[in-house]
N, C-alpha and C positions, 0 to 999 in steps of 0.2 A: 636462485637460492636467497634466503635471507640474510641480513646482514645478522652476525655474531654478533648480541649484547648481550654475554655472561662470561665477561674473561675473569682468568683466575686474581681474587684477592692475594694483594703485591702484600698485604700484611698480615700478621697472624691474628686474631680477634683479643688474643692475649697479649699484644703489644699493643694495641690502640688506647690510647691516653686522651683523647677529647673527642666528641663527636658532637658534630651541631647536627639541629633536628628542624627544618624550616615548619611551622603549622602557625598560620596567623594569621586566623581566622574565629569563629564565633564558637560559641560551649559546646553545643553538641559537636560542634569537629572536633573538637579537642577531643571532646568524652571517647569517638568513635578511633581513636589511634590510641587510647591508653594502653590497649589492649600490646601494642606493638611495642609503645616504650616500657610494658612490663618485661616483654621478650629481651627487645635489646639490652635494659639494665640486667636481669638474671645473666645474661651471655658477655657482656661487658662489667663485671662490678667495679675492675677498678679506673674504669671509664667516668672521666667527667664530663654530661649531657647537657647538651646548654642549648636550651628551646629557645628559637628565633622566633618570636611572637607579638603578642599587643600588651597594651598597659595592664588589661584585666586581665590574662595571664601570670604575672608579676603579683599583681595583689591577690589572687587567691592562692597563691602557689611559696610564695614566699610563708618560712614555717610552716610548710604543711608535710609532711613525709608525701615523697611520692617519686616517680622512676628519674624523673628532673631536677638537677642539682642547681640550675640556676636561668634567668630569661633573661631574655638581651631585648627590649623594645625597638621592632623594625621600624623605621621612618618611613611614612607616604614612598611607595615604588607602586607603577604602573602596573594594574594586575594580578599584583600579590596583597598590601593590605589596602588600595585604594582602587578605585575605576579603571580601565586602562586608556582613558581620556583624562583622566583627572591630572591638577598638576602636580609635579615634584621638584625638590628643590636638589639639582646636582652638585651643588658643593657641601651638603647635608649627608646625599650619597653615597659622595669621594671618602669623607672621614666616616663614614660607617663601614665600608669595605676595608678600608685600610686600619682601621680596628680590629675587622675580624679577619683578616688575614696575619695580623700581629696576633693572631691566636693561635694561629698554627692549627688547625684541626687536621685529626685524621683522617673524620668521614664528615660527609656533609649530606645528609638525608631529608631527601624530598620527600616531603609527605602533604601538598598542599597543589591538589589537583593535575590535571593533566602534563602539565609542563611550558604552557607555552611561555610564559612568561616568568614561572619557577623555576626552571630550570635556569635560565640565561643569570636570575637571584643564585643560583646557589651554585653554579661555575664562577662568578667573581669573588666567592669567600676565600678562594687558593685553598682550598684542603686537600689533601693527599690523593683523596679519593672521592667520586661522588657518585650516590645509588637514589633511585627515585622512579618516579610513574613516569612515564612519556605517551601522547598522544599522538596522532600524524602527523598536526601542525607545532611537534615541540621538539628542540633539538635534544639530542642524545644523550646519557649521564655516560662515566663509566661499565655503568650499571644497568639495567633500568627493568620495570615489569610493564608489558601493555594497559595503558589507560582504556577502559573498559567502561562506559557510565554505568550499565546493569550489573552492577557487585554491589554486595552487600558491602559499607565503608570497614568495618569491620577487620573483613578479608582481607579489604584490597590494601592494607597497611602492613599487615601480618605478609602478604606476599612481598612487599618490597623487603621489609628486614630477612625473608625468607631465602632471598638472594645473598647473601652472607651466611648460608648455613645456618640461621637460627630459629629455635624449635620455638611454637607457641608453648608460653605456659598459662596461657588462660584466654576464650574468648569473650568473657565476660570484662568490662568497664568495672574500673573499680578508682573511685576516690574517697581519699580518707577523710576522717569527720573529728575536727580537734576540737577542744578543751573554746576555745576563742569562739569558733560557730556558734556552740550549744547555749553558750553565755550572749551572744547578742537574740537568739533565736527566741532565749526561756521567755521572755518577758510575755510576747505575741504566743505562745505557747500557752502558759497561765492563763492568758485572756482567753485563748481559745477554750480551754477543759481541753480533756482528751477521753475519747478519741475524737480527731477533725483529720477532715478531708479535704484537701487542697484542687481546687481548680485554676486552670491557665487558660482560659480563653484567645489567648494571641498567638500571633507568628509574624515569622517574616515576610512572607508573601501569603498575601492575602487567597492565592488558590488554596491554601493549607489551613484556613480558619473555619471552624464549625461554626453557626450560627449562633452567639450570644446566649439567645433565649432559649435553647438547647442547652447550652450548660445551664441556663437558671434553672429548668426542669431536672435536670442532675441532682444540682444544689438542693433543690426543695425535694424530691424523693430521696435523698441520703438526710436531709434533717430530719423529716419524717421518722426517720428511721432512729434517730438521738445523735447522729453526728453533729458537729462544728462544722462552718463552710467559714474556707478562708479563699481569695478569689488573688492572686497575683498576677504581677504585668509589671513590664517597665514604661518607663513616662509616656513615651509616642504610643501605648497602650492603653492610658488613662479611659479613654472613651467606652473602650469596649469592656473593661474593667467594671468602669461603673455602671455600664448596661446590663450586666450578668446581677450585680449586686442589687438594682432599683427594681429589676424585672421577677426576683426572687420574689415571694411572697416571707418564705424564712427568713430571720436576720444572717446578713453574710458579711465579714471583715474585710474590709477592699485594705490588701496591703499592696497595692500597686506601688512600686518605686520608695518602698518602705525599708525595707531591709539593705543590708549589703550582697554582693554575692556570696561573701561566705554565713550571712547570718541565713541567705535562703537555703544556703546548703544543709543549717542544723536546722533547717524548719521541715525541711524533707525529709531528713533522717527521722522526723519522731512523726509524721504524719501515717495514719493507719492508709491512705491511700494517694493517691495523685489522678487526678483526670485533665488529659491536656492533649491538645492539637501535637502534630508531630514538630516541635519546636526545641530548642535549646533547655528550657525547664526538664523536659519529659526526659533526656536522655543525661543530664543531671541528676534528677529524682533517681532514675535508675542505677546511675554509678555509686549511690552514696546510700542505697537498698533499699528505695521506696518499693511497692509494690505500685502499679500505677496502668492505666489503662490509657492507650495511645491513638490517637484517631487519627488515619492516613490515606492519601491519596494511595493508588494504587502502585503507581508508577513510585512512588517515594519509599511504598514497605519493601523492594525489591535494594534500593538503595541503604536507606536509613530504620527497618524493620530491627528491632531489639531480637537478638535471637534465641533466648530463654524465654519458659512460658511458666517457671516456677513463680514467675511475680511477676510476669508482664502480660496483660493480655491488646493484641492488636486489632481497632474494629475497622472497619477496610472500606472506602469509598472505590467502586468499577469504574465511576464512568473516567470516560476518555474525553468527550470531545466537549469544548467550552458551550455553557450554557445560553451564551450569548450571540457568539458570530458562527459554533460550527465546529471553530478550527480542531483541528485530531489532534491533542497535545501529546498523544503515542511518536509521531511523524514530526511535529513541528511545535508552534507556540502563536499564542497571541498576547497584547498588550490587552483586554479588556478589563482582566483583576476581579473575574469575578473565583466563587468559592468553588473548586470541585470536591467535597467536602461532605457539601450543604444538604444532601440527601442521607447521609449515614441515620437510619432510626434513632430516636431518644431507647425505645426500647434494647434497643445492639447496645448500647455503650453502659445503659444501669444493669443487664444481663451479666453484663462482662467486670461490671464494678463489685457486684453482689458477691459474686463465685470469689470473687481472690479476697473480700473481704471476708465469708464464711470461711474461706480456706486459712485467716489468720487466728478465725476464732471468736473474729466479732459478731 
């Protein structure tokens, strides 16, 4: 028989007075667990949550309303925010545990992958309690739900706090959009006219990048049409940036590495659409109510798939095996880096841009 991992909660939900939340990691993970710190703050309100994260967690989160009262910036740990070859520094460590065990939490919730190395981060905080994902290779929480990679991320967030008793109140992302955004955003805005259309040609791994010159064919059939084309990217995206922008034949506003995060956040709130690879933008644009259209490996819309189709539509790349050596990235992987993407029709993705833009009225 299996081992019991769901003993009964030693505390009542109504006496828990701090809870740290491990995720830290990039935007769209963040986006993809809002859904669960909405859960947890409605079930805890007089809970004070304090998200274990990164710098840019921190800056766009501070003043903004949202289920998080405050962020604690993790230092370099093996695993969690750096490589698990890369180095850390252990007396950096010592006095970060020993800070947050002078915290006293109650619960310490893993929301930051399977466990192997999460886990071991979030049994040294000393909190009361600790609930979270575990894999085969990750030791055990108090708590814990099956690490499963085929779940939509969504879900599999919404099931750990689900282990507490608590009801989803929403599976929809949602980030708020302040007074601060909209004011660095207007500037680029004006320039633009309105309505403008936003494209992201990057990602993080290059298997999840459309072809450039695919979005330039975007770009120039939405201007055709009297849109504004604005092309963003961060800096190690410059290239492909400017590849989308020279290959357009319409003028298109390369704001690569222009804005702040929160000024892209007010730039996506006012934008009539979003077209972007399955990356950190797309599931951003989504939380802060872009309508936008997402272009995804297959294997990735199973995982990272927006689950609303009132403003999102998903165009969907099949293949499986790399274009280059073979390998069945279903089964296994390769280091080649080419696009599995790279087939998606231009006609699939302006089909799917059209529809949600008639559908606003443009």
């Amino acid at each position: 028989m299996g081992q019991r991992h769901t003993p009964p909660l030693p505390i009542a939900l109504q006496d828990i007075q701090k809870i740290a939340v491990l995720r830290a990691n990039g935007i769209g993970d963040f986006c993809f667990a809002l859904p669960a710190l909405a859960a947890l703050r409605a079930a805890c309100p007089q809970a004070e949550i304090v998200l274990l994260g990164k710098a840019w967690h921190a800056s766009l989160l501070t003043n903004r309303p949202s289920p998080v009262d405050r962020v604690v910036v993790v230092p370099p740990f093996r695993g969690v925010t750096v490589a698990p070859d890369a180095e850390e520094d252990a007396a950096e460590l010592a006095k970060f545990f020993a800070t947050m065990r002078a915290e006293h939490f109650d619960l310490a919730l893993q929301l930051h992958g399977g466990g192997r190395y999460s886990n071991p981060f979030v049994q040294r905080l000393g909190a009361r309690y600790t609930i979270g994902l575990r894999a085969a290779d990750a030791p055990p929480l108090d708590r814990w739900a099956p690490y499963v990679y085929f779940q939509n991320e969504i879900h599999r967030y919404l099931d750990v706090v689900s282990l507490l008793g608590i009801q989803p109140v929403t599976l929809t992302p949602s980030l708020a959009v302040t007074a601060a955004d909209l004011a660095e955003a207007q500037p680029v805005i004006d320039r633009l006219g309105s309505p403008f259309v936003v494209l992201h040609p990057g990602a993080g791994a290059p298997d999840r990048r459309w072809p450039p010159e695919r979005f330039a064919a975007i770009g120039d059939a939405l201007a055709q049409r009297g849109f504004a084309i604005a092309v963003i990217g961060t800096k190690p995206e410059r290239g492909i940036v400017e590849t989308v922008c020279t290959t357009m034949r319409a003028p298109a506003c390369n704001l690569c590495d222009v804005l702040s995060l929160g000024g892209l956040v007010g730039l996506l709130s006012r934008c009539a659409l979003l077209v972007s690879n399955d990356s950190g933008p797309l599931h951003l644009g989504a939380a802060v109510g872009a309508a936008s259209v997402g272009i995804y490996w297959c294997l990735n819309m199973v995982t990272a798939g927006q689950p609303s189709r009132l403003r999102h539509r998903p165009v969907i790349a099949w293949r499986t095996q790399c274009p280059a050596c073979g390998v069945d990235h279903s089964v296994g992987g390769c280091s080649c880096g080419q696009s599995f993407v790279a087939d998606v029709p231009v006609e699939a993705v302006l089909e799917a841009a059209l529809d949600l833009l008639v559908r606003q009225g443009y």
